[in-house]
C-alpha positions in Angstrom: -41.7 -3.8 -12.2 -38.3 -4.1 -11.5 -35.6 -1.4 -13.2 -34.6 -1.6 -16.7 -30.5 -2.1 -16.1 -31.7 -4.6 -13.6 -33.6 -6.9 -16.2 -30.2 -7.0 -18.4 -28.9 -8.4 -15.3 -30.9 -10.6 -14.2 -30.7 -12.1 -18.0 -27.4 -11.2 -18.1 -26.5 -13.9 -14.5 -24.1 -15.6 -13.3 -23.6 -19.2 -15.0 -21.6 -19.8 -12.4 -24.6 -19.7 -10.0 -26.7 -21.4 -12.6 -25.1 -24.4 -12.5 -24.2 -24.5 -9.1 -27.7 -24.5 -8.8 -28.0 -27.7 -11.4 -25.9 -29.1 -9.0 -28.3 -29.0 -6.6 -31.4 -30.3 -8.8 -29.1 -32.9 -9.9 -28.0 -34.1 -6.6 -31.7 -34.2 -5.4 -32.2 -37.0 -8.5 -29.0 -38.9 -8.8 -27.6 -38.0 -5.1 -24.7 -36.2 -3.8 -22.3 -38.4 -4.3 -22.9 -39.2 -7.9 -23.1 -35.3 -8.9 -19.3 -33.9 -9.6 -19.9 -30.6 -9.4 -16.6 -28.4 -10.3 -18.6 -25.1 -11.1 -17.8 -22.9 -8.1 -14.8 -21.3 -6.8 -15.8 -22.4 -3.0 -12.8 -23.0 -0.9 -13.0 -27.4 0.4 -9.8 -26.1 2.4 -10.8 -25.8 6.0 -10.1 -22.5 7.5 -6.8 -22.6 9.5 -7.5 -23.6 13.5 -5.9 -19.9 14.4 -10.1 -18.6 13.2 -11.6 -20.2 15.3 -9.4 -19.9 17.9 -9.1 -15.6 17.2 -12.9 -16.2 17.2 -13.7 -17.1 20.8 -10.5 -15.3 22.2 -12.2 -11.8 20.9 -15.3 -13.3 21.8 -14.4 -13.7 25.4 -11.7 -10.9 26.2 -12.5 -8.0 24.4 -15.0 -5.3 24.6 -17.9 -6.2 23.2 -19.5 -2.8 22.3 -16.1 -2.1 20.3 -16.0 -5.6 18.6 -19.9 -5.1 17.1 -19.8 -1.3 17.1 -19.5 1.8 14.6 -16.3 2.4 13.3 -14.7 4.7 11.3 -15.6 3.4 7.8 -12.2 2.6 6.7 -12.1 0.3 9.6 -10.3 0.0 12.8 -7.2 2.3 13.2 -5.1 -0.9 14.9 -6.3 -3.5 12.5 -5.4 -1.5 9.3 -2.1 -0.8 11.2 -1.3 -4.4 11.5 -2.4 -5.3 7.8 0.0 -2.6 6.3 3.0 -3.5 8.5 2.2 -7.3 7.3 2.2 -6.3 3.6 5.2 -3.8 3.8 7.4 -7.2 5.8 6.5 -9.0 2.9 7.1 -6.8 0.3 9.2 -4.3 1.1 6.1 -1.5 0.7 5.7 1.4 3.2 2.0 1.7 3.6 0.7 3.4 6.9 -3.4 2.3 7.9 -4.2 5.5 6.0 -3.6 3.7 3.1 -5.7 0.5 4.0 -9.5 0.3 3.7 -11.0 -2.7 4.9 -13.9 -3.6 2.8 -16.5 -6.2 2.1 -14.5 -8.7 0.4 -13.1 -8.5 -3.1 -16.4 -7.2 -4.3 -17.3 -5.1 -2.4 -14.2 -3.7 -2.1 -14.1 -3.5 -6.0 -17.2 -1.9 -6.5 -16.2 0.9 -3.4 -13.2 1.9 -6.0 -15.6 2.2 -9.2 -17.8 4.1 -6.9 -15.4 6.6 -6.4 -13.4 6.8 -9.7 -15.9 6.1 -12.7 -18.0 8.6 -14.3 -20.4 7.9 -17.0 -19.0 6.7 -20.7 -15.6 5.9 -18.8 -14.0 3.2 -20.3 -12.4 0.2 -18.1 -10.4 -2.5 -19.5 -9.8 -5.8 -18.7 -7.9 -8.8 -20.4 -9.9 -12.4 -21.7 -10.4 -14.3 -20.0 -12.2 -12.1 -16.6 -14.3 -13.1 -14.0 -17.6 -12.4 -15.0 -19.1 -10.3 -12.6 -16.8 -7.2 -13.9 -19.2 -6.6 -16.6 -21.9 -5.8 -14.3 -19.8 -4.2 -11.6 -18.7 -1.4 -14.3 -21.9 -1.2 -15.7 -23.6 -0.5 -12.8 -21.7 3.0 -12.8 -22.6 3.7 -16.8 -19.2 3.2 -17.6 -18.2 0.8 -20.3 -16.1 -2.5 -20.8 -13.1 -2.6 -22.8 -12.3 -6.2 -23.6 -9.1 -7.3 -24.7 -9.0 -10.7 -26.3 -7.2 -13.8 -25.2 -3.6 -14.8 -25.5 -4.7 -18.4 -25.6 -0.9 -19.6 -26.2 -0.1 -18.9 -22.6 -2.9 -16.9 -21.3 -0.3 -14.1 -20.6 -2.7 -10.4 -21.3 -2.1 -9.7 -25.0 -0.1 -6.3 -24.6 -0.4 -5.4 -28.5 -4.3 -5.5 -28.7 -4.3 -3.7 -24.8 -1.9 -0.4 -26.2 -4.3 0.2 -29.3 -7.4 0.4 -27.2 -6.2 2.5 -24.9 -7.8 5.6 -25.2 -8.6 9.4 -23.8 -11.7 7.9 -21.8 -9.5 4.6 -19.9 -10.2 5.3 -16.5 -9.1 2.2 -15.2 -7.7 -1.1 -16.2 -8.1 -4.5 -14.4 -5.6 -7.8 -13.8 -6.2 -10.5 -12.1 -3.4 -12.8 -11.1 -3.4 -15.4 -10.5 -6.1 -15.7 -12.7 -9.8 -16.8 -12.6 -10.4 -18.8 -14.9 -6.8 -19.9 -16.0 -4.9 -20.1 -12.7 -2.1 -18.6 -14.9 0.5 -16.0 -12.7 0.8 -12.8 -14.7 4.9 -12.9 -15.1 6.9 -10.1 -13.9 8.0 -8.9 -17.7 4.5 -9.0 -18.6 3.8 -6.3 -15.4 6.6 -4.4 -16.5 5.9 -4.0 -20.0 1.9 -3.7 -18.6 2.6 0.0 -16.7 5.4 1.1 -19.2 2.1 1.1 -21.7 -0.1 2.4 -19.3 2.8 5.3 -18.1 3.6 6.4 -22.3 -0.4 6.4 -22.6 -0.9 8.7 -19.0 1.5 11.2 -21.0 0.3 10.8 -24.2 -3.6 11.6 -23.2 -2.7 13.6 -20.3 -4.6 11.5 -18.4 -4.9 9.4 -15.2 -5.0 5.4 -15.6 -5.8 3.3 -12.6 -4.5 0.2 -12.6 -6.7 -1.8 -10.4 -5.2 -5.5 -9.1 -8.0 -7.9 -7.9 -6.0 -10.6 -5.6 -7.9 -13.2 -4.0 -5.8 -15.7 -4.8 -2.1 -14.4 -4.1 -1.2 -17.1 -1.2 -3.1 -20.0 -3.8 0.2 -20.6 -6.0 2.5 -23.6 -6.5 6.0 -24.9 -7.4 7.7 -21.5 -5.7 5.9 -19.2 -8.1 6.0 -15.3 -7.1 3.1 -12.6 -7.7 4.4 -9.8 -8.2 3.2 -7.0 -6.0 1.7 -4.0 -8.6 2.6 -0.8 -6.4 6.3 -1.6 -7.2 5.8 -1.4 -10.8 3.3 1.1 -11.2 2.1 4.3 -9.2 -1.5 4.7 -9.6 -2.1 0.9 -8.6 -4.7 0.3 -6.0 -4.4 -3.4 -5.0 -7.9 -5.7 -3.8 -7.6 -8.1 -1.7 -9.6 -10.9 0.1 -9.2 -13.7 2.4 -12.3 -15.5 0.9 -9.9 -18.1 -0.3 -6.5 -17.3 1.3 -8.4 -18.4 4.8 -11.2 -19.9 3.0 -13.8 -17.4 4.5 -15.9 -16.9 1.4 -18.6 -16.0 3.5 -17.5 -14.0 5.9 -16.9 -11.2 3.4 -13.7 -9.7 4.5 -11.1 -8.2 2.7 -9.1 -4.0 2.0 -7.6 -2.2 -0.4 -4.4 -0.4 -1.0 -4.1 2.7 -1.9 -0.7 4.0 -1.9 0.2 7.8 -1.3 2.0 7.6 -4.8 -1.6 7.2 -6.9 -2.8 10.4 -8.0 -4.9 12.0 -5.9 -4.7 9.2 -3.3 -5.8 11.8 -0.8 -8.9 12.5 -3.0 -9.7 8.7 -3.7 -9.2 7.6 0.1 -11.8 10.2 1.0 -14.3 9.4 -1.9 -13.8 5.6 -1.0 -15.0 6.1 2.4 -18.1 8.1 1.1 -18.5 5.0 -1.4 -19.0 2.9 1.4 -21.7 4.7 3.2 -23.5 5.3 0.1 -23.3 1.5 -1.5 -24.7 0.5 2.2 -21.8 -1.4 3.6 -21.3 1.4 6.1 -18.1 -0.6 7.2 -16.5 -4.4 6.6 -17.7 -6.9 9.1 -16.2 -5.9 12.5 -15.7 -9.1 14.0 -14.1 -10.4 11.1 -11.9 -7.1 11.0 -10.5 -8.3 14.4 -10.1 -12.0 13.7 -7.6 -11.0 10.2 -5.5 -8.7 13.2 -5.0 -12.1 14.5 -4.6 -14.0 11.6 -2.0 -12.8 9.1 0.5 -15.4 9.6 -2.0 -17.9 9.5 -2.2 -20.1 6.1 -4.3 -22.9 4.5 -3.1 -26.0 3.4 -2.0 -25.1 -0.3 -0.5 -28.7 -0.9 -4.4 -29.8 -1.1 -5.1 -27.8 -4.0 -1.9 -28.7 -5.3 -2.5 -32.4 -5.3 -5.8 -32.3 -6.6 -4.4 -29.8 -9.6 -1.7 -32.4 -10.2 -4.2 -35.1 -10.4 -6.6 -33.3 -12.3 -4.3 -31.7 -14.7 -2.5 -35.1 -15.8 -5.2 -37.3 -15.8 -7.3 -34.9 -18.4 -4.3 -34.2 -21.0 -3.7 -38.3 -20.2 -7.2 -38.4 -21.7 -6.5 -36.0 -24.3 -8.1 -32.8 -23.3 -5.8 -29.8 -23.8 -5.2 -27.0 -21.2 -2.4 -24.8 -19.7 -1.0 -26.1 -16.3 -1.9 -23.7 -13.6 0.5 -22.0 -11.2 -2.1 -20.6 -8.9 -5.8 -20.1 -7.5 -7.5 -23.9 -7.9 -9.2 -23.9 -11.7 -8.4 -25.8 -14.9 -9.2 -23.7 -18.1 -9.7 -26.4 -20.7 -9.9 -26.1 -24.5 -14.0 -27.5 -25.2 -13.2 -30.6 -27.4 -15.9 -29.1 -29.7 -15.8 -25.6 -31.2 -19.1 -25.0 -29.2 -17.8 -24.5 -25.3 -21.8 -24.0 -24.0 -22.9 -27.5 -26.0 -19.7 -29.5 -24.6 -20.8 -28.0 -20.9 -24.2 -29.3 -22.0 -22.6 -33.1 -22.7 -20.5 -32.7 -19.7 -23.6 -32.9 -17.6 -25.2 -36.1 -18.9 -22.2 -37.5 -17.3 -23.2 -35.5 -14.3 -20.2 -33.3 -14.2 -20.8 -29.6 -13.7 -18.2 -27.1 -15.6 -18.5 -23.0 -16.3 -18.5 -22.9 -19.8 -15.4 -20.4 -21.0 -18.2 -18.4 -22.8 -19.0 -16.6 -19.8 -15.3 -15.4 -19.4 -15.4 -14.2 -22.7 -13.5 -16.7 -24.5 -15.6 -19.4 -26.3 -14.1 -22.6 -26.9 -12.8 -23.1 -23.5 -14.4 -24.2 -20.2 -13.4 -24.1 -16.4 -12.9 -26.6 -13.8 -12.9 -25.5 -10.3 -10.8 -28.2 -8.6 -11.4 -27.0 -5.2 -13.0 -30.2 -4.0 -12.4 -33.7 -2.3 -9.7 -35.5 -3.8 -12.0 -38.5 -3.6 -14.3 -36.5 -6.4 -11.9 -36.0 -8.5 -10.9 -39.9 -8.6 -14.4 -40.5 -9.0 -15.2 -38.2 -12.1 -12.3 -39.3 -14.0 -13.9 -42.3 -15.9 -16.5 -39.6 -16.4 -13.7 -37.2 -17.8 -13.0 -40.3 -20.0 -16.3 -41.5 -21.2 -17.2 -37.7 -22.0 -13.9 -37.3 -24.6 -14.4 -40.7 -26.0 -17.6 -40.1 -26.5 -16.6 -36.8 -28.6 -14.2 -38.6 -30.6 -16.6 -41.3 -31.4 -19.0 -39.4 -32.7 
């Protein structure tokens, strides 16, 4: 019999996955190309030609017991040289590779930083809407979630509701911008006001709040829109990143984090993050794909595809009377349900065979998400299905 905490998550799964595997059932009936599945965040970018090209130029003139050896488990000294001098160019940061830690993606870097900062009955917040998996990721430490509820005017983090529940046991807090589900970029006054909280709140408890930035989408933003970078703003910020979708590598599992001298006890948490990583089983990140990012930094996907299909998206659907906040980042719609009941309208959605992530699952009901990372050809072809599905709810 499998353990207790894993039976609440095995109930508890992704409905991303879920219907991602509909999508699959359905296509097997209906067929592929009458199946619009917009249920998962998997990049339809193809990774820039400098991969491939970093791929067989390791493959062929480096030493091979290095490239798919042991390493020390932050990573290769050189690599996490080359990342930090990329992110201090861009934003005028002075990180040395003591501060990098090349992980297994965005999760597995995330759940390397829990590992070494969360002790039981710690309390994490994070703002609604969140990606999902952040419930299970702090549970799986005995630490609790902290939700605070949605700002659904502009999906900003409501700041009020996040100052009263801080409190003595707030470990950590969580942003993610730009945002899964809403594609909304968390504005620079909102960051600002953000640590000022967090820094009256370290004083007033006499404690240490992490504030932890998940970034997979940083490069994924439109009409000149800026991110602001958290270590600026706030000392004990340590950044995740991944190039899941900013090279569309989802599967190769590659990513770091940041974490700056200035965070308390960086010394400490740099350490304990290494140990993390043995004990979790990742040993190290992917060591081929360590060496193909050194190669890669300047190297970018094609944005302006995710940009058109937003724009199409996006108008045709408030055309059609659906309401939702224009994204400026990442590739996902967050739509208000047409009917209170987000799961049901999810439900309707797929007699027309289109697959959306009810907003349930990002705790806020009454929404749902569209992940428009597909063909632009899909989209034109699920519209009249957009349509049909509304005018249907009216009629009724």
């Amino acid at each position: 019999m499998i353990s207790e905490k894993m039976k609440e998550y095995v109930k508890s799964s992704s409905a991303i996955r879920a219907m991602f595997e509909e999508g699959k059932r359905l296509a097997k009936i209906y067929g592929p190309e009458n199946v619009y599945d917009f249920s998962l965040g998997n990049p339809s970018v193809e990774a820039p030609a400098e991969v491939k090209e970093a791929i067989i130029d390791i493959l062929n003139n480096e030493d091979l017991n290095m490239v798919h050896g042991y390493m020390n488990n932050s990573g290769y000294d050189d690599v996490r040289t080359i990342i930090a001098n990329s992110i201090n160019n861009k934003f005028g940061t002075k990180f040395t590779e003591k501060n990098i830690i090349m992980t297994v993606g965005a999760a597995g870097g995330l759940n390397v930083i829990f590992k070494s900062l969360l002790n039981p009955e710690d309390e994490v917040i994070v703002f609604a809407p969140y990606f999902g998996e952040y419930r299970m990721y702090v549970a799986n430490y005995d630490s609790k979630l902290v939700i605070v509820s949605p700002n659904t005017v502009d999906f900003q983090p409501n700041l009020a509701e996040f100052e009263e529940k801080i409190t003595k046991k707030t470990k950590a807090v969580i942003v993610n911008s730009p945002n899964n589900p809403t594609g909304v970029v968390y504005s620079e006054e909102t960051i600002i006001k953000l640590a000022d909280i967090l820094k009256k709140k370290q004083k007033e408890f006499g404690t240490e709040i992490y504030l932890i930035s998940d970034e997979p989408y940083r490069e994924l933003v439109y009409d000149n829109i800026e991110v602001p970078y958290l270590t600026k703003y706030y000392d004990n910020t340590i950044i995740g990143y991944s190039y899941s979708k900013s090279l569309s590598l989802p599967g190769e599992r590659i990513g770091y984090l940041v974490i700056p001298d200035e965070a308390t006890d960086s010394d400490l948490i740099i350490s304990a993050a290494n140990v993390a990583t043995r004990i979790l089983g990742f040993v190290n990140a992917p060591s081929l794909f360590q060496r193909v990012i050194a190669k890669c930094l300047d190297a970018e996907v094609d944005v302006s595809i995710y940009e058109k299909n937003r724009n199409l998206l996006y108008n045709s659907l408030v055309e059609y009377g659906y309401e939702c906040v224009k994204p400026e980042g990442a590739f996902y719609l967050f739509v208000k349900s047409p009917i209170e009941d987000d799961i049901e309208f999810c439900n309707l959605a797929k007699k027309h065979n289109i697959l959306i992530v009810p907003g349930t699952s990002f705790a806020c009901p009454g929404y749902v998400r569209i992940a428009y990372c597909v063909s632009y050809d899909r989209i034109e072809k699920a519209l009249p299905e957009f349509k049909k599905l509304i005018d249907e709810i009216r009629n009724n």
